[in-house]
ROMI-644286 format. One record per residue (C-alpha): residue number from 1; x, y, z. Coordinates in steps of 0.05 Angstrom, whole numbers. Example, Ala and Ser with C-alpha at 12.3 -4.5 7.8 and 13.67 -1.06 7.14 Angstrom:
// ROMI-644286
1_246_-90_156
2_273_-21_143
//
This chain:
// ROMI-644286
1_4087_1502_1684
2_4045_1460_1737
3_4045_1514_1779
4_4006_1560_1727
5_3962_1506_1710
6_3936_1500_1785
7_3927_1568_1800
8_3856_1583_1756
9_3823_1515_1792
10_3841_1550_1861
11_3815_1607_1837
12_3750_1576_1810
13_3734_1543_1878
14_3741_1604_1910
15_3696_1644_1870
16_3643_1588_1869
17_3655_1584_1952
18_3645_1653_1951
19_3585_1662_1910
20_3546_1607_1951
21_3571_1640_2014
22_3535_1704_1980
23_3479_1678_1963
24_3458_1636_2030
25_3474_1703_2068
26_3421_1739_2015
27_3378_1697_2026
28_3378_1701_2098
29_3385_1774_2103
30_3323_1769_2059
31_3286_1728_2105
32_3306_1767_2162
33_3293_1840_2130
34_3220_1799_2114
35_3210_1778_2189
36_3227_1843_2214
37_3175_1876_2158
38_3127_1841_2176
39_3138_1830_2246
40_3160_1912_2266
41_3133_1947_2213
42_3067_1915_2192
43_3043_1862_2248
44_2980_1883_2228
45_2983_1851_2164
46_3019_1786_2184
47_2958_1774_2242
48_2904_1798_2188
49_2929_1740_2140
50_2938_1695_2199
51_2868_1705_2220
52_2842_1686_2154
53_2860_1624_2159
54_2851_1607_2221
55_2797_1646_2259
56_2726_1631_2252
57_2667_1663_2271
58_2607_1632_2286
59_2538_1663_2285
60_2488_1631_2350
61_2420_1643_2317
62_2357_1661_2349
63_2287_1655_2322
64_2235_1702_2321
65_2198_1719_2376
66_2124_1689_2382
67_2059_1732_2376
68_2000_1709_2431
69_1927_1735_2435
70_1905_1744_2506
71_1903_1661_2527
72_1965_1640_2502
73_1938_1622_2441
74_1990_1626_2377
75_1973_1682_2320
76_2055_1680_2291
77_2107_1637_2297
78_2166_1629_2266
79_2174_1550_2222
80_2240_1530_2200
81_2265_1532_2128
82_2322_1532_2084
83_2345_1570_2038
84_2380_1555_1980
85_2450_1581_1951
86_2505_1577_1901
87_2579_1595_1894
88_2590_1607_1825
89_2664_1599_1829
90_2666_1550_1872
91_2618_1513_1808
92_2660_1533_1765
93_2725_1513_1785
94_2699_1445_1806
95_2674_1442_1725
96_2741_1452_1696
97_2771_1402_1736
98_2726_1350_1725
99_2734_1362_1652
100_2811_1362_1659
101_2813_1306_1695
102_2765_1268_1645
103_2812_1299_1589
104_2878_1266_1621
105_2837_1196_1633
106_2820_1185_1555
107_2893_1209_1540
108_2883_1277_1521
109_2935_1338_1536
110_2900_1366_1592
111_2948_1416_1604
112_2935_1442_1533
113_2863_1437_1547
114_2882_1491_1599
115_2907_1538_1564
116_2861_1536_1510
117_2805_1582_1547
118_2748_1582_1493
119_2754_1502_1484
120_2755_1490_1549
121_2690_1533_1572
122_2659_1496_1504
123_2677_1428_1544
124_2656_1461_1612
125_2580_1484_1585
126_2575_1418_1552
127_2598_1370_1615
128_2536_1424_1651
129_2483_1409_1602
130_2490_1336_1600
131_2496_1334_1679
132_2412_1313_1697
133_2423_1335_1760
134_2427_1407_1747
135_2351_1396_1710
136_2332_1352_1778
137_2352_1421_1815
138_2314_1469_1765
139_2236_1417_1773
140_2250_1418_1852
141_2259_1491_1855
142_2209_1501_1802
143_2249_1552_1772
144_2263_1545_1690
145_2334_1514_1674
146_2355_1570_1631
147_2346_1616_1701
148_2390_1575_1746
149_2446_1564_1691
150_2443_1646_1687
151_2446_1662_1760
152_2507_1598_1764
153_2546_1617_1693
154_2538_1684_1681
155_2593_1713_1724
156_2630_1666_1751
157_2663_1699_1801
158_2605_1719_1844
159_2620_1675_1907
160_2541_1678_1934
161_2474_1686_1900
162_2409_1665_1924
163_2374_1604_1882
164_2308_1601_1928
165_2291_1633_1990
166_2254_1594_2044
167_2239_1525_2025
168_2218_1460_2060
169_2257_1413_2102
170_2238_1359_2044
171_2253_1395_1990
172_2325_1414_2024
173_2332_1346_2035
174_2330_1316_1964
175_2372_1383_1931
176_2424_1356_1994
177_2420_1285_1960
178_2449_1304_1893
179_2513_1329_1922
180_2521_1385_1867
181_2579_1433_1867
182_2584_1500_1898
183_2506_1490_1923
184_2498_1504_1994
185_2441_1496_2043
186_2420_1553_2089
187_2377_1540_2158
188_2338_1600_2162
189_2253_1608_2187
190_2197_1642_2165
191_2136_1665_2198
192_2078_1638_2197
193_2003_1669_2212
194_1947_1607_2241
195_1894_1651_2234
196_1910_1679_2168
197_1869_1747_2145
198_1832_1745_2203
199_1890_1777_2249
200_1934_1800_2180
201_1918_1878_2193
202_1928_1879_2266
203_1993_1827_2260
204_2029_1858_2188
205_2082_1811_2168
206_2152_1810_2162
207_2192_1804_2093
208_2231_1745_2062
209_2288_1770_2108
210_2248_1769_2168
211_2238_1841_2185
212_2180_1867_2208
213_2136_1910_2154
214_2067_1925_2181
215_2024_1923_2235
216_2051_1890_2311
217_2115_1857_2269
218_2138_1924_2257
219_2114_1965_2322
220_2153_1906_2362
221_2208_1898_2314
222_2265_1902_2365
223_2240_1863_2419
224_2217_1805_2367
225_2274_1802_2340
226_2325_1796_2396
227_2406_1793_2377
228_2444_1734_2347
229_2508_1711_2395
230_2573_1708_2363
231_2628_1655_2386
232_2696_1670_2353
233_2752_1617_2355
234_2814_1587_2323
235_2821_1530_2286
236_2887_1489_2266
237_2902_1455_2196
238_2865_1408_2205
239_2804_1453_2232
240_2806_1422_2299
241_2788_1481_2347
242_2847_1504_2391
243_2831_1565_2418
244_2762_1608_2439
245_2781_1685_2419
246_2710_1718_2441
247_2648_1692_2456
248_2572_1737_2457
249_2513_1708_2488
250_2457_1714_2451
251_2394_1763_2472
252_2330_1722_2461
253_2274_1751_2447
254_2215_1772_2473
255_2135_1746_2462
256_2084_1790_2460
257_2027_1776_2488
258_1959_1821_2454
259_1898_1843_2478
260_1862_1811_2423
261_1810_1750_2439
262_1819_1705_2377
263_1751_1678_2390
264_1725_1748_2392
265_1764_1758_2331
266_1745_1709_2286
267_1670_1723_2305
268_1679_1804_2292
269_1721_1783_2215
270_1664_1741_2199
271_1608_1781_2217
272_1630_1848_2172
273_1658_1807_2109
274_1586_1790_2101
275_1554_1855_2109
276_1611_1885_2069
277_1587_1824_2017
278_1525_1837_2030
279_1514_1912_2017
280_1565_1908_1967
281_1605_1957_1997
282_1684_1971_1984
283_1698_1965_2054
284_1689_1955_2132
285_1718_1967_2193
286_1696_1939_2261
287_1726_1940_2334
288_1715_1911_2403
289_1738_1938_2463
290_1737_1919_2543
291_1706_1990_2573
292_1736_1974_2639
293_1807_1970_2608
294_1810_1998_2551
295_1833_1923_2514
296_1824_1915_2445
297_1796_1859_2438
298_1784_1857_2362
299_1809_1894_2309
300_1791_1872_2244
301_1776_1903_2170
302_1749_1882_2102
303_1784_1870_2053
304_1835_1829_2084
305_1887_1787_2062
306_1925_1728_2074
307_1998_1742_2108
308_2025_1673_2093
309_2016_1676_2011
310_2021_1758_1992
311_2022_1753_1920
312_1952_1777_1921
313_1957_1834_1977
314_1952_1893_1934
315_1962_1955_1984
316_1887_1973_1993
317_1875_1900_2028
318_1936_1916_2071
319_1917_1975_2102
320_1894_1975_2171
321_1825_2021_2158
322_1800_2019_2229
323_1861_2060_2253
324_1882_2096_2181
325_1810_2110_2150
326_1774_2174_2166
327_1709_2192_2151
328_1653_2249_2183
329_1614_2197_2240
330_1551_2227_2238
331_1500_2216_2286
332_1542_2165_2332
333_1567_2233_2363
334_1507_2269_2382
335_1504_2224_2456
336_1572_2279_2469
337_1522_2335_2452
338_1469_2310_2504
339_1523_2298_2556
340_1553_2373_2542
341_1492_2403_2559
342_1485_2349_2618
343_1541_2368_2641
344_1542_2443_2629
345_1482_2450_2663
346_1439_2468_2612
347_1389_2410_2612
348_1374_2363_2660
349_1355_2285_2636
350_1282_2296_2637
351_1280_2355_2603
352_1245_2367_2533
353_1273_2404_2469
354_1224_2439_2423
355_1251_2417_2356
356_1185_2457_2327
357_1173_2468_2258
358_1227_2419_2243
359_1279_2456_2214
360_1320_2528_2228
361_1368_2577_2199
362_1436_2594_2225
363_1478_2641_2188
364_1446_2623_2120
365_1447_2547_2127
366_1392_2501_2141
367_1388_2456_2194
368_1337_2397_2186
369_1303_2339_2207
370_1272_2286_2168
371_1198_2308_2199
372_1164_2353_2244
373_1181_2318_2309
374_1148_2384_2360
375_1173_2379_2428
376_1211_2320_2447
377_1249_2282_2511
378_1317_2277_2500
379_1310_2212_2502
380_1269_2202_2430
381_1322_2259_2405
382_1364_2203_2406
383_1315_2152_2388
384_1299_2188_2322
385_1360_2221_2320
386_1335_2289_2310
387_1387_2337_2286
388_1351_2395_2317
389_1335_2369_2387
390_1417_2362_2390
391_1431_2437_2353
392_1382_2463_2405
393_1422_2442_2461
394_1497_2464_2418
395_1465_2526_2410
396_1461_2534_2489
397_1534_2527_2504
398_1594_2565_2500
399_1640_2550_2429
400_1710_2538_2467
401_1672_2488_2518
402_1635_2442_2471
403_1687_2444_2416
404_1729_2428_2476
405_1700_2367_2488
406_1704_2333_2435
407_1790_2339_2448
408_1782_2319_2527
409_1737_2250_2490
410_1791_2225_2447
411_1775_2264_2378
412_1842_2306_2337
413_1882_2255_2374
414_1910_2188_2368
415_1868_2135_2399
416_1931_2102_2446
417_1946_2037_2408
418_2012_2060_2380
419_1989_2022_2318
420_2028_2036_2255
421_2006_2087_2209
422_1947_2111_2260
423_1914_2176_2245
424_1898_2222_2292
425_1837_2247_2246
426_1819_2322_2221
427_1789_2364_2270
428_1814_2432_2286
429_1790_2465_2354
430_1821_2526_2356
431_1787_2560_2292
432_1727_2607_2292
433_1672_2568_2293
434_1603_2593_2262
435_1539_2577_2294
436_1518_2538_2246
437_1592_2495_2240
438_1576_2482_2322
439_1513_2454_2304
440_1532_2404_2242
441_1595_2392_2297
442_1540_2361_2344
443_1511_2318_2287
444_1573_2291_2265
445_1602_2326_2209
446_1664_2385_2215
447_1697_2329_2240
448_1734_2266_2213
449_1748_2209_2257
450_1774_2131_2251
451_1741_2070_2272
452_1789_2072_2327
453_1769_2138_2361
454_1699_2118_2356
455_1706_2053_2400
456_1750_2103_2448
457_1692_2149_2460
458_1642_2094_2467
459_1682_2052_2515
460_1689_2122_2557
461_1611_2114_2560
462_1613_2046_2574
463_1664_2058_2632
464_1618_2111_2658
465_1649_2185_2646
466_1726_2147_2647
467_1770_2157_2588
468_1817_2113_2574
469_1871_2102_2515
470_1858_2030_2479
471_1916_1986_2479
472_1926_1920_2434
473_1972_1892_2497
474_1945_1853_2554
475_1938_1883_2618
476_1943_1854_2675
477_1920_1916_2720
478_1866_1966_2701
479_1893_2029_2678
480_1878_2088_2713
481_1838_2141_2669
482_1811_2206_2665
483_1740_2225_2684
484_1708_2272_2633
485_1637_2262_2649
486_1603_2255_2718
487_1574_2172_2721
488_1503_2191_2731
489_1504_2248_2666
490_1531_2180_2629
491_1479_2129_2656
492_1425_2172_2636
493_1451_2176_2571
494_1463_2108_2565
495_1390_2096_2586
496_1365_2144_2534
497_1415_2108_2479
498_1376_2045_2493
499_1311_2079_2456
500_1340_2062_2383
501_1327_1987_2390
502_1252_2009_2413
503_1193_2017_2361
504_1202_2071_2315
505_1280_2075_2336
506_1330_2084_2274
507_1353_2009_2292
508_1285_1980_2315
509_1299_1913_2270
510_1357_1906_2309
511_1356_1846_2370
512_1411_1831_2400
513_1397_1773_2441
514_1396_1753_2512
515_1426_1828_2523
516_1402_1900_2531
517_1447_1946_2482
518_1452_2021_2480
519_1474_2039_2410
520_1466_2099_2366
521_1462_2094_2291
522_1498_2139_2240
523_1493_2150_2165
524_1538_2202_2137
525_1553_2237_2061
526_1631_2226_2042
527_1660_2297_2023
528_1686_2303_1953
529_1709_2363_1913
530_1663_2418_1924
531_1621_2386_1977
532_1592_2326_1988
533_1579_2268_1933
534_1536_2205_1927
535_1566_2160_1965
536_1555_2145_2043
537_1582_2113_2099
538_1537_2065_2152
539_1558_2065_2231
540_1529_2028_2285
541_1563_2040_2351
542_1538_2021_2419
543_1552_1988_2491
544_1520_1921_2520
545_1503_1896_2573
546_1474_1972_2584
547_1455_1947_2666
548_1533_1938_2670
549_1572_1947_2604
550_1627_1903_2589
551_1635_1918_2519
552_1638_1971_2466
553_1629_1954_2389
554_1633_1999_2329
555_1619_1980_2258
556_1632_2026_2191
557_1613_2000_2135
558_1648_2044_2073
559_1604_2057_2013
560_1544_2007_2015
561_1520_1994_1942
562_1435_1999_1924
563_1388_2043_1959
564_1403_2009_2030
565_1465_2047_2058
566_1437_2077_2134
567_1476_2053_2192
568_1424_2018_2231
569_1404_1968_2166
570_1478_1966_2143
571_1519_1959_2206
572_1470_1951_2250
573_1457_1870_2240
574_1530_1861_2243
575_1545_1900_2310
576_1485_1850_2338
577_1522_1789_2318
578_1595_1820_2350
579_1565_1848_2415
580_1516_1776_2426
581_1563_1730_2415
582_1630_1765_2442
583_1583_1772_2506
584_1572_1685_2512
585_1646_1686_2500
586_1662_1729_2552
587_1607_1688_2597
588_1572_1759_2613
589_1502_1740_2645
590_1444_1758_2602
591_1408_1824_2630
592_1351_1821_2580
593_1282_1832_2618
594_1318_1885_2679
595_1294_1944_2682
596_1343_2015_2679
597_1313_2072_2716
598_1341_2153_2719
599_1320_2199_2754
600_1294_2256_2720
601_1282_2334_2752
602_1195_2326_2753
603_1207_2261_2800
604_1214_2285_2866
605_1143_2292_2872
//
């Protein structure tokens, strides 16, 4: 009886023994079969999930590389700023547990509180609005408070969303102060212009993101910007680093230093926002350029606008008009009609053109001047800027070789600037031309060309026959060039040129002081459907000193308002007021009172 009583206990323990034995070796098969899954079949994933918590990857950030005008002076920099961000649910969590643990300190069941979802974000919202700080965050940002509770509540598992891009150090400092939840600080910089609209069409500007847009911050855009380094490394539990897994220098990047003279500059913006103020036109262009390098040395455009605030650059003030704008240049081109037949062989410089009875038919069409000039020199075809002393000479040449000149000087073509959104202009050689087409070609119409092109072909007169492309980047050799003209053919000109400042000249009001100038005016119709309209467009365009030039200026002046809308009364004062003053800058002696002498065929006697 004993016997049979004993024999279930036995029993018992054995089957107890052997159901722990079981279960330990399940369990450690099952932690073996785990280590070899992971470890045999998917490392990968074992390393990925390693790596997430313990590699790091820091970015080494570069700024923005600086813009310089031709003497080092600054015309953008880059300033630092911060940027401010949230974590939504990062906020949120940090919420609920404050208003759990406030629930379990006045005695409340917390852990029901956690389960009940719609009390609980009732309690969360409520613990939000009475927290002043958030209100603090709203009147520094100077955002409204229902905004930032949107962007933070709304969905609160976004993990990043931008609050305010690009504020100040001060302003970072005090949202630092409150210590809010899931609101981070960002070091980031933005660029900033000295000079403002005075440089904003040649410079552009970059976005909130600090990418170039427009102007030299785009055309630059990879050598401004450099690359960020990247240092990846390991950190332990305690985020203590233990190991350096990769490490990238950084590329820094590069300055550029411009052609542009900011003193020139300023002098050239201030000088055609008051003639465009003052003729009430809708626009201007002007540009200065070195004729023995080809330098730009100013650039500028009205209207402008300010690259440090854009919230009132509407997309007509940004546009660069000196290098986009096209328009017909009139009589600034008919100098290229006198050198053609210079150079031909047709005329000589003391020749005379018999512009008699003052006007003349070619293939239907009139050509006219504004009187009866008879027989003149070719210097007062210039002078007066008779439109049949230069179709006399057209008429004299072969098609293909005067229509050809106008490609070898720059025009159809872009002017060598590289200069975002440059146009190369509307000229097309290779068409039959008419008789009549060649001779409105050598007055300036058939033909559209920027401000740009302009101040290429009169720099190529100022450099004496040379052609060179402009460039808005410092040189520090002189580019070699092509010869188009022979030097005396372009001195002679440039003599003749000289005639429009005289008495009786189209810009005889005109002074530009302590200098001799050779200019040429031009007053042109704009085309519109059909034809031509009402409106016009003023140039002045011309060399100084004209012993020695130094410098080329061009003015347009878009759609003057009133009954004064010529060139010479238009554009002219302001090309007196560039070319004078850039000169002082430049410390170019005064040649005022020398005398220029050429040689002309009747003086061998």
């Amino acid at each position: 009886m004993r016997n049979r009583g004993k024999k279930p206990a036995n029993t018992l323990s054995t089957w107890r023994f052997m159901l722990v034995c079981s279960v330990v070796l399940l369990v450690f098969v099952t932690l073996v079969s785990r280590a070899a899954y992971l470890q045999v079949i998917e490392p990968d994933k074992a390393r990925s999930e390693s790596n997430k918590r313990t590699v790091r990857v820091e970015k080494l950030h570069v700024q923005r590389g600086m813009i310089f005008d031709r003497h080092g002076k600054e015309l953008a920099v880059s300033v630092p700023v911060v940027s401010v961000y949230a974590d939504p649910k990062a906020l949120h969590k940090s919420l609920v547990a404050k208003v759990l643990k406030q629930a379990k300190k006045e005695g409340e069941d917390h852990k029901a509180l956690a389960k009940n979802k719609p009390l609980l974000q009732q309690r969360v919202a409520l613990y939000y609005k009475n927290d002043l700080r958030w209100r603090e965050l709203a009147d520094v940002l100077r955002i409204e408070p229902k905004k930032i509770t949107s962007r933070l509540r709304d969905d609160a598992t976004r993990r990043f969303v931008y609050l305010k891009r690009q504020v100040t150090p001060a302003v970072a400092n005090y949202i630092g102060d409150l210590r809010l939840p899931g609101i981070h600080l960002l070091d980031e910089s933005k660029r900033y212009y000295p000079a403002g609209e005075v440089t904003a069409h040649v410079l552009g500007f970059t976005n909130i993101d600090g990418k170039g847009i427009e102007g030299i911050e785009k055309l630059y855009e990879n050598a401004l910007t450099g690359e960020e380094g990247r240092r990846t490394i390991r950190k332990d539990a305690q985020g203590r680093e233990v190991e350096v897994l990769d490490e990238r220098e950084r590329v820094e990047p590069e300055n550029i230093q411009l052609s542009i003279d900011q003193r020139i500059q300023a002098i050239a913006y201030k000088a055609l926002k008051s003639a465009v103020l003052t003729y009430k036109a809708s626009s201007g262009s002007a540009m200065v350029v070195d004729v023995k390098t080809g330098e730009v040395l100013a650039m500028v455009n009205s209207p402008s606008f300010n690259p440090n605030n854009l919230n009132d650059a509407a997309p007509h003030k940004r546009r660069n008009r000196a290098i986009t704008d096209l328009f017909e240049p009139g009589s600034t081109v008919k100098p290229l009609a006198i050198l053609a037949g210079l150079d031909y062989g047709t005329i000589q410089a003391g020749d005379k053109v018999d512009t008699f009875p003052g006007w003349m038919r070619l293939g239907g069409s009139l050509v006219t001047d504004t009187r009866n000039h008879g027989e003149m020199s070719l210097r007062e075809v210039l002078k007066y800027s008779s439109n049949m002393g230069v179709t006399k000479i057209s008429q004299e040449l072969p098609k293909d070789y005067f229509v050809g000149l106008y490609q070898k000087v720059g025009f159809g073509t872009d002017s060598g600037t590289g200069m975002v959104g440059e146009s190369s202009g509307l000229f097309y050689p290779n068409r039959r031309w008419s008789d009549h087409e060649i001779a409105a070609l050598s007055f300036g119409y058939n033909i559209a060309v920027s401000t740009a092109q302009m101040a290429r072909f009169y720099a190529m007169l100022g450099a004496g026959g040379v052609n060179r492309p402009l460039t808005v980047l410092k040189q520090d050799s002189v580019p070699e060039g092509e010869r188009v003209f022979q030097q005396q053919d372009v001195e002679a000109v440039v003599n003749m040129m000289e005639s429009v400042f005289e008495e009786g000249g189209t810009a005889s009001r005109i002074k530009v002081d302590g200098y001799r100038a050779a200019g040429k005016t031009g007053t042109s119709k704009k085309a519109a459907a059909g034809g031509y309209g009402d409106e016009y467009v003023g140039y002045f365009a011309g060399i100084a000193p004209a012993s020695n030039p130094r410098l080329a200026v061009v003015v347009m002046i878009n759609e003057p308002g009133g009954d004064v809308y010529y060139g010479g009364a238009t554009a002219g004062p302001a090309f007196a007021e560039i070319i004078s003053n850039a000169l002082r800058i430049l410390n170019v002696a005064p040649d005022k009172g020398s005398v220029a002498y050429v040689k002309g065929k009747d003086d061998d006697a």
